[in-house]
N, C-alpha and C positions, 0 to 999 in steps of 0.2 A: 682537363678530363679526357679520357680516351672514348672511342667509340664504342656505344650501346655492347652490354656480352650479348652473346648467342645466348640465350635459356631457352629451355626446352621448348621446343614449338606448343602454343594452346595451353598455358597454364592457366583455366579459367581465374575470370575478375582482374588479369594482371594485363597491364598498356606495356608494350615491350618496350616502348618510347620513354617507358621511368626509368631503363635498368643504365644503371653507370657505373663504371671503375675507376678509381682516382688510386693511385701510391703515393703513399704517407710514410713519413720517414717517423719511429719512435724517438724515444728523449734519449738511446745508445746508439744513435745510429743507423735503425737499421732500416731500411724500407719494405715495406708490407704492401700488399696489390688486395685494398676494401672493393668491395661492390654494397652497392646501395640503390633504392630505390628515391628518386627526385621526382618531382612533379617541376621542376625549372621554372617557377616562377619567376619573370625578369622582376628586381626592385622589389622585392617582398614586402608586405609591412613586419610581417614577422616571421619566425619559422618553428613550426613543429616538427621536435625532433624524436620521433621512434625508436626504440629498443626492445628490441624481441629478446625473450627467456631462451630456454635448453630443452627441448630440441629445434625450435623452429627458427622461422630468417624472416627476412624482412615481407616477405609473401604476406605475411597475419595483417602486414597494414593495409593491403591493397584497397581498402574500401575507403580507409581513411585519406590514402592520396585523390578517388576517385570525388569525394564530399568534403575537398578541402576548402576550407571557408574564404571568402574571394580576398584575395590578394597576398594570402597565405602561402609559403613555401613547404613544402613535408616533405623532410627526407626520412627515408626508414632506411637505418644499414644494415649490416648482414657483419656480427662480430666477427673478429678474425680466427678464423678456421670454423667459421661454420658460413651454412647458404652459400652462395656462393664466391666469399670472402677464401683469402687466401688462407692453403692448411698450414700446420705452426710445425716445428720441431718439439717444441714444449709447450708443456700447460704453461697457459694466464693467468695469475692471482688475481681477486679480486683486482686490488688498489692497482695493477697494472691494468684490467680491462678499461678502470673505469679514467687513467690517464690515456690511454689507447684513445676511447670514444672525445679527450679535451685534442688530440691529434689531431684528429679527421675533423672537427670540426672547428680547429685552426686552419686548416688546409683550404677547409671550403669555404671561407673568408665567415662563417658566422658572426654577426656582431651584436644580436639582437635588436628585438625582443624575441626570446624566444618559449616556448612552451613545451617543456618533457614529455612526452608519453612513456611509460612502461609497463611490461608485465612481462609476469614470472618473474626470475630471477635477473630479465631486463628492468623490472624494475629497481631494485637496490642500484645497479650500474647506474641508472640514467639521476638518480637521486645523487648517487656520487660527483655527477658530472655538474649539476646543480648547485650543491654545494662550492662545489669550486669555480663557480661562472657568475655568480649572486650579480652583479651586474649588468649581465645579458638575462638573467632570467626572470622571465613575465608571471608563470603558471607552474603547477605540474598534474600528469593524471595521471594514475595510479589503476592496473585493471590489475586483480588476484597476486597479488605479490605478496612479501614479506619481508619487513627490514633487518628483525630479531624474531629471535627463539622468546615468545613469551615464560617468565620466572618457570620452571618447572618442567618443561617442555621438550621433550627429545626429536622435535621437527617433524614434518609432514610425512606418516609412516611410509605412502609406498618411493618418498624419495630415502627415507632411511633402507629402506631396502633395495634399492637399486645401489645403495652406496657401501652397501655390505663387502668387506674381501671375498673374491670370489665369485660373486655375482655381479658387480660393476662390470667387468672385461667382457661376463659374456652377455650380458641384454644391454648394453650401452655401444659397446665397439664392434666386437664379434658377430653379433646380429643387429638385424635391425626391430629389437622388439623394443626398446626405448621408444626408437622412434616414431613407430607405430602406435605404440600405444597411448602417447600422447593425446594421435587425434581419437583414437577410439575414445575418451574421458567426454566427448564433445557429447550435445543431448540438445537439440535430434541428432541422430546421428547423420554424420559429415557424407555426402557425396561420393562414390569412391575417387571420383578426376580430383577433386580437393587433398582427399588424401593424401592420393599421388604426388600429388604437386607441392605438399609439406613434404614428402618424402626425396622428393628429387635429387635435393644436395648432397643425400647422405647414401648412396648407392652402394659403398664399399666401405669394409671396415678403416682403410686408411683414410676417408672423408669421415668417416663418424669417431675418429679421437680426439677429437675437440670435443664431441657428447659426452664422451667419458672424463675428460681433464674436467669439464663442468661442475660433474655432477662431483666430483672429486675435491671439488674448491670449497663446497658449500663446509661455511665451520659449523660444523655439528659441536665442537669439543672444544674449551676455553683454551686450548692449547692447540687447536686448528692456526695455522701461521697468516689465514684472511680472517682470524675473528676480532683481531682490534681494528681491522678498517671495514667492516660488519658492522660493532657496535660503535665504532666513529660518526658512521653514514646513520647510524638508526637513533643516536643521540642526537647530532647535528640536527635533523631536521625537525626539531620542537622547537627551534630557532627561524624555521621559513615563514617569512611575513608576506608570502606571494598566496593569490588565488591556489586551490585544490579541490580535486575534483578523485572521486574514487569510485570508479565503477565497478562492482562484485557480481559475479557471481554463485549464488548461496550452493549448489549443488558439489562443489570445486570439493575431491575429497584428495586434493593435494594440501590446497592453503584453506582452512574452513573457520568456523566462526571466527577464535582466538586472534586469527592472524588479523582479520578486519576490526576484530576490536581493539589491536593496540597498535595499529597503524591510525585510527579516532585518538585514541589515547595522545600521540604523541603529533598529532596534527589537529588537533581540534576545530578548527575554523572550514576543515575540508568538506564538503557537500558531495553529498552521496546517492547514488541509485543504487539499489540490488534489481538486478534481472531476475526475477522471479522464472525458474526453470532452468538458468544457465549455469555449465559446471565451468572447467577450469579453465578454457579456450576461449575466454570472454568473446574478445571479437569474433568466431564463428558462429558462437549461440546467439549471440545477439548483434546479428550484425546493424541496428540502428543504434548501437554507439560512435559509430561515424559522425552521423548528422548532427548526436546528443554535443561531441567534442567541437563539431562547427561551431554549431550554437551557442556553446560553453564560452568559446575563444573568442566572438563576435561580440558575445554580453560581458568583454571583458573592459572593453574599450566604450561601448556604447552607453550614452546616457540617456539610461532611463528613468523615468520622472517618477518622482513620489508621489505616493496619494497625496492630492491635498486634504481628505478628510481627517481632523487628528482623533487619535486612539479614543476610545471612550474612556471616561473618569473613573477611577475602582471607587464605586459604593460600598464595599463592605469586604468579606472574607466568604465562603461557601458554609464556615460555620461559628459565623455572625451569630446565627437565628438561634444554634446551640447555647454561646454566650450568655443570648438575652434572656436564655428561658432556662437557666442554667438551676432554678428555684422552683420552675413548674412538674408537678408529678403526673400531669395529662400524659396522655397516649404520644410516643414519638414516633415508633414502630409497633405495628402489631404483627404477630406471626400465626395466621390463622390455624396452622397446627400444630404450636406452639403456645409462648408468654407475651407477655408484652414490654415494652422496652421503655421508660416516661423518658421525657427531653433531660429531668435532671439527671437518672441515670446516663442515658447515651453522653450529655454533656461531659460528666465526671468520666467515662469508660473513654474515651475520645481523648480529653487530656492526659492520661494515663498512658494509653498507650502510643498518642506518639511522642509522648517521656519515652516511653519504651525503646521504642523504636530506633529513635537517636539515638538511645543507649548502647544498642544492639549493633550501631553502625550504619542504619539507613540513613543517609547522608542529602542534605538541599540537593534537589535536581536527581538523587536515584531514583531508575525506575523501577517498580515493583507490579509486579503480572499479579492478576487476582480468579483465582480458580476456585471459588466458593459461591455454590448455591447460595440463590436471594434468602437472605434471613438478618438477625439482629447480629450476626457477627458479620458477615458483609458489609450492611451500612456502618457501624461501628470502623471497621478498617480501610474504610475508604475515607473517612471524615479525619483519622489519624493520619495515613499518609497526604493529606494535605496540610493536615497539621504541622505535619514534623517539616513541610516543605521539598516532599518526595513527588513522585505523579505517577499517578494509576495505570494500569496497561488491561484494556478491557478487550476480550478478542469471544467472541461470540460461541458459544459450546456448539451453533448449530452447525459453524462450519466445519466441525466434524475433526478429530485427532489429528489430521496431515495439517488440513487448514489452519488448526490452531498452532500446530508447531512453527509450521512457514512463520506466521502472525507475531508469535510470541518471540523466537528467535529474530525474526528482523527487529522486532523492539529493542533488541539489549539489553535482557530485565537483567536487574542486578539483583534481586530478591523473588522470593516468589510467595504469597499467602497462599494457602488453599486447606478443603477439606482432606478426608483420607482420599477421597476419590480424586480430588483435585491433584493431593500431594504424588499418587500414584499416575494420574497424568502426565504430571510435571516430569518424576522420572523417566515416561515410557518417552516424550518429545524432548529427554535431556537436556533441556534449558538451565542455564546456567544461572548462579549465582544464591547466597544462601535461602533454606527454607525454614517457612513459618507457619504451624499448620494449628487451623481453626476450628473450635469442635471437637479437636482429637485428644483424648489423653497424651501425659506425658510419655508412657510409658512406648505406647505407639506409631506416639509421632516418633519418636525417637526413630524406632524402626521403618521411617518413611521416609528419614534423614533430614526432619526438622531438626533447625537446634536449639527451637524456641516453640511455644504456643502463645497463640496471643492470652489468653490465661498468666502465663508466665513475664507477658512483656507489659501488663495491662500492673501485675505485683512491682517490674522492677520500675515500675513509672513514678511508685507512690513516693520516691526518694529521691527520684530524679530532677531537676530543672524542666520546666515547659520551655518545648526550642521556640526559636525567636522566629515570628514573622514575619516568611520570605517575601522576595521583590514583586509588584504586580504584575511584570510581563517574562517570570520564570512559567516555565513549562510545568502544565498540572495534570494532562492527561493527554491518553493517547489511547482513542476508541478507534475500532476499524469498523469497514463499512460489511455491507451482508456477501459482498462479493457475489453480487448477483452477475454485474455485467462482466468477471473476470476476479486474479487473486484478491482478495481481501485488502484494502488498502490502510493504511495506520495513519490517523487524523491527528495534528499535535494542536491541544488548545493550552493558549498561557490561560493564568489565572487573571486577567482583567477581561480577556474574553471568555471565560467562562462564569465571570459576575454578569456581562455583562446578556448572555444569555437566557442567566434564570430572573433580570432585573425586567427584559423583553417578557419571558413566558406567566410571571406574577403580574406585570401592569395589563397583558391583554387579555389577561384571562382571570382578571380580576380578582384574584386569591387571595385569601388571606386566613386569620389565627384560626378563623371558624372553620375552613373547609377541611376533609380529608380526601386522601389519595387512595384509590386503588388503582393501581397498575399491574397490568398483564401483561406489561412487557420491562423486563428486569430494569433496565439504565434508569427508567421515569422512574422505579421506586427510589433508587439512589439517590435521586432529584428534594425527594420532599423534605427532607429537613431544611435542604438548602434553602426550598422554598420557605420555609417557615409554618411547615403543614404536617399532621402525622400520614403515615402511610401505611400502606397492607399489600403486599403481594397475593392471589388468593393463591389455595393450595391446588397449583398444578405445578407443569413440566413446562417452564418459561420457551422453550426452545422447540415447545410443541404448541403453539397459537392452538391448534383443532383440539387440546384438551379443555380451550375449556369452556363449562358448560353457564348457563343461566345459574345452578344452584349454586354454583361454588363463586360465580361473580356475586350474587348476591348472599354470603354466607361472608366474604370476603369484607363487603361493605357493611354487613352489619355487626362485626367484628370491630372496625375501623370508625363506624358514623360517615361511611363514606360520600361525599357528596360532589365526586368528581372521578372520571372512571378514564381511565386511558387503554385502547386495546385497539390490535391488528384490524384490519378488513377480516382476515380468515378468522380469528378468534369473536368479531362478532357473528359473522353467520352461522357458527357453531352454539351461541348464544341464542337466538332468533328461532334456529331449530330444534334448541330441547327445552325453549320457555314453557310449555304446555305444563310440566311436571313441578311447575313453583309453588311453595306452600302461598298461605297468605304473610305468613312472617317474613318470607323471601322478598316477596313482592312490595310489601311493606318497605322494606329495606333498600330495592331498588328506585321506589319511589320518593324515598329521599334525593337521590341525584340531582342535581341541578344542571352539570358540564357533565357533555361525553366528548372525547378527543379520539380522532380514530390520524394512523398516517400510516405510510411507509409504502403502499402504493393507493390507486385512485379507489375511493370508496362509491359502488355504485349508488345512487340516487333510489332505487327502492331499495335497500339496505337500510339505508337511512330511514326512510318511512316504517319499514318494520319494524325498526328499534321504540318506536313511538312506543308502541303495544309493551315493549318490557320497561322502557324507561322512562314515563310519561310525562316527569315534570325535566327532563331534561335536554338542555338547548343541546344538540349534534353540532361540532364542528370538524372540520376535515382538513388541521394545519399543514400546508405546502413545507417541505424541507427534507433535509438530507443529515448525513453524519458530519457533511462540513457545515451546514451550517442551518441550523433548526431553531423556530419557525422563519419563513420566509414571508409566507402571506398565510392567511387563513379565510375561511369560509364560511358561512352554516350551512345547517341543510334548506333554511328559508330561502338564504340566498341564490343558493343553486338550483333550487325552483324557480324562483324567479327570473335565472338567467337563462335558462331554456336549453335545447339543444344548443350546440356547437361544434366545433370540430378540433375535439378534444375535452379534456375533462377542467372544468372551470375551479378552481382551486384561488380565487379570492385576491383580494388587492392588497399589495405590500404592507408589513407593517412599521408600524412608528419607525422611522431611524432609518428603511432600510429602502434600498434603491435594487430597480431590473430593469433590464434591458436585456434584448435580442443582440443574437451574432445570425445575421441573416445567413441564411444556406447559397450556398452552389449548388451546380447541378449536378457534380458529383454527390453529392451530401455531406461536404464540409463546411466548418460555419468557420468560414472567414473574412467576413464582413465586419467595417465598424458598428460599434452598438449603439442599438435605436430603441426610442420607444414608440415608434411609427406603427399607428395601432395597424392589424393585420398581416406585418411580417413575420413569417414563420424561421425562425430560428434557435442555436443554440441559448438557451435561458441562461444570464449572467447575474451575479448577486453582489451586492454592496453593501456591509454595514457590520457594526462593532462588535458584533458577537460573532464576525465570518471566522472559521478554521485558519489559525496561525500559517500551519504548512501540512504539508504532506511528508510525512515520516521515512528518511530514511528512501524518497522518491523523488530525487532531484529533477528529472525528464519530466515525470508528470507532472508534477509543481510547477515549472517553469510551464508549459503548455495549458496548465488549468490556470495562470496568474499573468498571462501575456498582457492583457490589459491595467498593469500596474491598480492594484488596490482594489479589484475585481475578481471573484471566483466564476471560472466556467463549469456549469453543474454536469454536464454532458446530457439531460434532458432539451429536450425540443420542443417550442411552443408561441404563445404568441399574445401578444397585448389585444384586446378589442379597448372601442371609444371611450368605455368608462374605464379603463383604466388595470381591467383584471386583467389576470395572469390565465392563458389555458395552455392545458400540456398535452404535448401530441404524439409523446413516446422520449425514447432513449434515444441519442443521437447514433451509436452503432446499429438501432434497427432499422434505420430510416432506410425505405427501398431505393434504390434509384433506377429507374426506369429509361428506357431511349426517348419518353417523352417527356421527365422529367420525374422529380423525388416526389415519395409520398410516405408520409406519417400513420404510423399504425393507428395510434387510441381512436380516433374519429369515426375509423372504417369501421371497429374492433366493436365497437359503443352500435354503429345500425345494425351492425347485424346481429348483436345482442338483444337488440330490442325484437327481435322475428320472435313468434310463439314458436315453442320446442327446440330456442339453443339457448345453452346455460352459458357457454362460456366460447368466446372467440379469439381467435391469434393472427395477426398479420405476417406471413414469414417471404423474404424477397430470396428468390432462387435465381439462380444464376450469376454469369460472370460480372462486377461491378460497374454500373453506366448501362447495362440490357438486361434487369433484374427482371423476374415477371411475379406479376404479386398473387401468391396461393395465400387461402383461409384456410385455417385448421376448427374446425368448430368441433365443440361438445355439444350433442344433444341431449337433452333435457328426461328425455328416455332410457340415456346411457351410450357408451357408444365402446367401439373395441378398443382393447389393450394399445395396438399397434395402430398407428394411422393407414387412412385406406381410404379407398375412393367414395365420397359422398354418393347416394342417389341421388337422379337425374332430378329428383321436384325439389330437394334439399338444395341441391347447386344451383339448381335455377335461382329459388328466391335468395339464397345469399346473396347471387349475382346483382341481382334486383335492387337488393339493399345497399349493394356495399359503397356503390358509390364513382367508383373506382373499376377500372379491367380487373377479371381476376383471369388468370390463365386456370386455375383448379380450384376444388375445392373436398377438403379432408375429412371425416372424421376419427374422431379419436375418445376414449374413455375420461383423459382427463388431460389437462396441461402441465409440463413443467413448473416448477414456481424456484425461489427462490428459500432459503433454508430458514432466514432469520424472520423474515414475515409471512413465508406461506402463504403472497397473494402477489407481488410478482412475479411477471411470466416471461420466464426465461427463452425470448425471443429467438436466442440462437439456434438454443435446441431446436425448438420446434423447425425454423429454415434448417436444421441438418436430417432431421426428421423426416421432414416433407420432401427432400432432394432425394433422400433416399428410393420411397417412396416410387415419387414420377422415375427415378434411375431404371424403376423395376426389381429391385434390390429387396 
């Protein structure tokens, strides 16, 4: 190797100590003067090899030479005539670049194991070079590429248009607007010295004719002369028996969904993260794919141990309970402003349609998105696509059209149900794959781009075969969470942990033929058949908890014979506050109840007491859990009296089956401690047990980081065991302050100062730089308080100060708190610390 080039002095993130040139002679002869970026590890155990797309060079790796996993080699090169690689007299055809890249890495003695990296159009090259090394090769990782033109496809439009006659010469060679505009595609946008520094190699048009020979290669057209070793290289690899890994991301309006879908397609064993927010520049938007590809490379070799606990046993089907009562004409669904639906109907409509269905093409393992208001054709199509051996895609209306699009599209639904409004959603967030619209006329649906109504799939069932039932640990459903503490996440449960689920929430809560469901939060209604129970949604706006009132919870249950009621924190204090206007029939009705189940954040302790008064024969419990995995423990409201103040909200002892343990805190505020049940350590809350979430959809990084403890989920709440064995929660692990004297847990502080006479509601928010946070209160007083936060008065700040427990550097008031969309009683922690920096800023 010759001595280090000169590159430009100060190209941030880049060690000048990587840059090397080596000459390599091609398979004619001829020698070429590469430069490449090394990290020179002596005696590697393996080496990751880099390939940058058009326009950029080996620079895009710099992070990954800088987190390269210990004992690892990274070279990133710099193809010939671009970066700083030598310029060419001629374009490179594909199948020459990607003999070129088996050159240089003959040269460099490679013997592996080694691990590809690519993207852009480095990616197809480095997948070529894979192909032909299948001995040396360990891995491959895949960032925004493309190996084919999906069936139909005229290629990523604004690269058809740079590739246009006419236009190629001058925004690829002639100028440098190719080049620039690359990084402009980047979000947030790039640094201008970054820019710069992707722009470096390419100063003059005669360094930028390699950009245009590039963009000139790509075969658009069966008669392009690189498109049989295009589709060589995009066939070949449905044959790679090696680890993969594919990092996207979703904003990329170079290579977008299509392309990531038939790169799955034709790699299927590949594990995946989308970077939610990143376009086409993967590694720039995100640049913790570095550490993610360490990580990846480390867990390739490493052995990690399996759970010893085995799977739970499939007790039945989710609609078992259908089967058995396939003869009863009782109530299965009731629709308060609506009919009602008996078990033998729903039975017969349920086999019918997913006849249908498989008829239609929904296929074992498709997924299907469901944009249909809670009613009798909802629960109907949910019971069919398990039926037919399909899985549900449940993405919340509350998180709002962008939300749901992100949501929906990371799923890969292949189908979609919905109503007219549904159907019109579906359009507006172009989600792919065919429609099926419920509710709607033919006539309409038509016009909505259905090609079916379940009507019509429910007629062609009656001829069809009933499909055969799928394996226990195929995949049944894919709920995402509220996206409280960030995007929306996609939960994948098989179907043996989703038996095993409602086997937990029927044995603890003792359900059975006799009771009924009312649910005020949509999923639990979808629950009751499974459970073997009829159900009622009442008539509100699921996605609005503060619609609803006393009259319509109890209008709802005696609809139903309700005698079990499942609803938000916000949706009961809405309940509590308009009880006064109940008839006697209402109340009547109410008083049948025996269970109230409230979750999804901490239900305060005189809430619970309140409820007495509207639901007097029924026991309050307040189930511990999440979207991955619900219940965890549970409570009453006796017992939470009984347990007294704490520090944190006491949320009950594990149940049957399931195991917790802390990940003790640092003083940073990360929990990376082994797990204890050492009563009074405060840390991240861990879960263990048969009904936990399979995986994280579609979220390779976070999965692996939430599953470090093999056979354990990290919930990212924070809390802590006391003597007898309960579980208390002391906030979310991203709100935890940390202080120069150490971390501290909002719920505890959150809880005394709640309890002052004239505050309704309190926030713990940590300002400042991380490790010297200082802990401000936002408080609502009970008076009202302004729009905007603003400085407490002096006797207000006093006694919080008083109560809290804690330093507080300030204290706020404000009208009301953020909350969270799908429960509207989580408090959106962050805001408020952005809120409050504001604030003290002076801003």
């Amino acid at each position: 190797m010759r001595a280090p080039t000169s590159l430009p002095a100060g190209l941030p993130g880049l060690d000048p100590a990587w840059s090397r040139h080596l000459t390599v002679a091609d398979a004619a002869g001829t020698k070429h003067d590469w430069h490449l970026l090394d990290n020179g590890v002596p005696d590697p155990v393996g080496t990751l090899l880099c390939v940058h797309g058009n326009p950029t060079w080996s620079y895009l790796w710099r992070r990954l030479l800088a987190a390269a996993p210990p004992g690892w080699r990274v070279v990133a090169v710099d193809q010939l005539g671009m970066g700083f690689s030598e310029r060419l007299a001629a374009p490179r055809p594909l199948a020459q670049r990607v003999a070129d890249l088996g050159d240089l890495t003959a040269a460099l003695g490679l013997t592996g194991p080694v691990v590809t990296v690519g993207h852009d159009w480095g990616g197809v090259i480095s997948l070529g070079w894979a192909l032909q090394h299948r001995e040396q090769l360990r891995g491959v990782v895949l960032a925004n590429t493309a190996v084919a033109m999906p069936e139909g496809d005229l290629g990523p439009a604004l690269i058809r248009l740079a590739h246009a006659p006419g236009v190629r010469a001058a925004v690829t060679v002639g100028t440098p607007v190719f080049v620039r505009a690359t990084t402009a595609l980047s979000w947030p946008p790039l640094p201008a010295d970054v820019r710069d520094a992707f722009a470096a190699p390419y100063g003059s048009p005669a360094r930028r004719r390699s950009v245009g020979d590039f963009v000139a290669d790509i075969p658009f057209s069966p008669a392009h002369p690189s498109r049989s070793a295009q589709e060589a290289i995009a066939e070949g690899i449905r044959g790679l028996d090696v680890p993969a890994l594919l990092l996207w991301g979703p904003r990329d309006p170079v290579f977008g969904e299509r392309y990531l879908a038939d790169l799955r397609e034709r790699v299927p064993h590949a594990q995946l993260h989308r970077f939610e927010g990143a376009s086409h520049l993967l590694p720039e938007d995100a640049p913790q794919y570095a550490t993610a590809i360490a990580q990846w490379v480390t867990d390739l070799d490493a052995d990690r141990p399996v759970p010893a606990e085995p799977a739970a046993p499939l007790t039945g089907s989710p609609w078992a309970a259908l089967t058995a009562r396939a003869d009863d004409d009782s109530p299965a669904v009731v629709e308060v402003s609506g009919g009602t639906v008996s078990w033998a109907q729903l039975h017969q409509r349920v086999e019918r349609l997913a006849a249908g269905l498989a008829s239609a093409g929904v296929a074992p393992g498709h997924r299907v998105g469901l944009l249909v208001e809670p009613s009798a054709d909802l629960t109907a199509a949910v019971y069919a696509i398990w039926r037919a051996g399909a899985v549900i895609v449940v993405a919340d209306k509350g998180l709002g059209l962008r939300g749901m699009r992100r949501a929906l599209r990371s799923a890969g639904v292949d189908a979609v149900i919905g109503s007219a409004q549904g159907l019109a959603a579906a359009r507006a967030m172009r989600l792919p794959g065919r429609r099926i619209a419920a509710g709607v006329p033919a006539r309409a649906a038509r016009a909505l781009g259905a090609a079916h109504t379940l009507d019509e799939l429910e007629h062609l069932g009656r001829s069809a075969p009933p499909p055969p039932e799928g394996p226990a640990d195929a995949d049944c459903a894919v709920l995402f969470t509220s996206g409280a503490t960030g995007p929306a996440k996609g939960v994948v449960y098989t179907r043996r942990q989703a038996q095993a689920q409602l086997d937990l929430v029927r044995s603890t809560y003792r359900l059975g033929a006799e009771d009924r469901l009312v649910a005020a939060f949509a999923p639990f209604a979808i629950l009751g058949p499974a459970l073997g129970i009829g159900s009622a949604v009442p008539d509100i706006d699921v996605t609005a908890p503060g619609s609803l009132t006393a009259a319509k919870l109890a209008d709802a249950a005696a609809a139903v014979g309700g005698t079990v009621v499942f609803a938000s924190p916000a949706a009961l204090r809405r309940v509590v506050a308009t009880a006064a206007g109940l008839t006697a029939d209402q109340r009547a009705a109410l008083g049948r109840v025996r269970l109230l189940m409230s979750a999804g954040a901490p239900v305060p302790l005189p809430l619970l007491r309140a409820l007495r008064e509207v639901l007097p024969a029924a026991e309050a419990h307040t189930p511990y859990g999440m979207t991955e995995a619900l219940p965890v423990t549970d409570v009453s409201a006796t017992e939470i009296e009984a347990a007294g103040a704490g520090d944190g909200v006491c949320v009950g002892r594990p149940l049957a089956g399931v195991q917790v343990r802390v990940s003790p805190l640092s003083a940073d505020g990360a929990a990376g401690g082994a797990l204890t049940a050492e009563p009074g350590t405060t840390g991240e809350v861990c879960v263990r047990g048969p009904h936990v979430k399979d995986r994280y959809d579609a979220l390779w990084i976070t999965e692996r980081a939430a599953s470090r403890d093999p056979g354990w989920h990290r919930t990212g709440d924070v809390g802590h065991l006391d003597a007898e064995g309960r579980l208390w929660i002391e906030g979310r692990l991203p709100h935890v302050v940390t202080t120069a004297t150490g971390v501290v847990t909002p719920v505890g502080v959150e809880q005394r100062v709640e309890a002052l006479d004239g505050v309704s509601a309190a926030a713990v928010a940590g300002v400042g730089p991380a490790g010297a946070q200082v802990v401000v209160l936002v408080v609502v007083p009970a008076a009202g308080g302004p729009r905007r936060p603003a400085l407490a008065d002096p006797a207000l700040a006093d006694a919080v100060r008083a109560a809290a427990g804690v330093e507080v550097a300030a204290v706020l008031v404000t009208g009301e708190l953020p909350v969270d969309v799908r429960h509207q009683s989580k408090i959106d922690r962050r805001e408020v610390a952005r809120r409050a920096a504001r604030v003290l800023a002076g801003r």
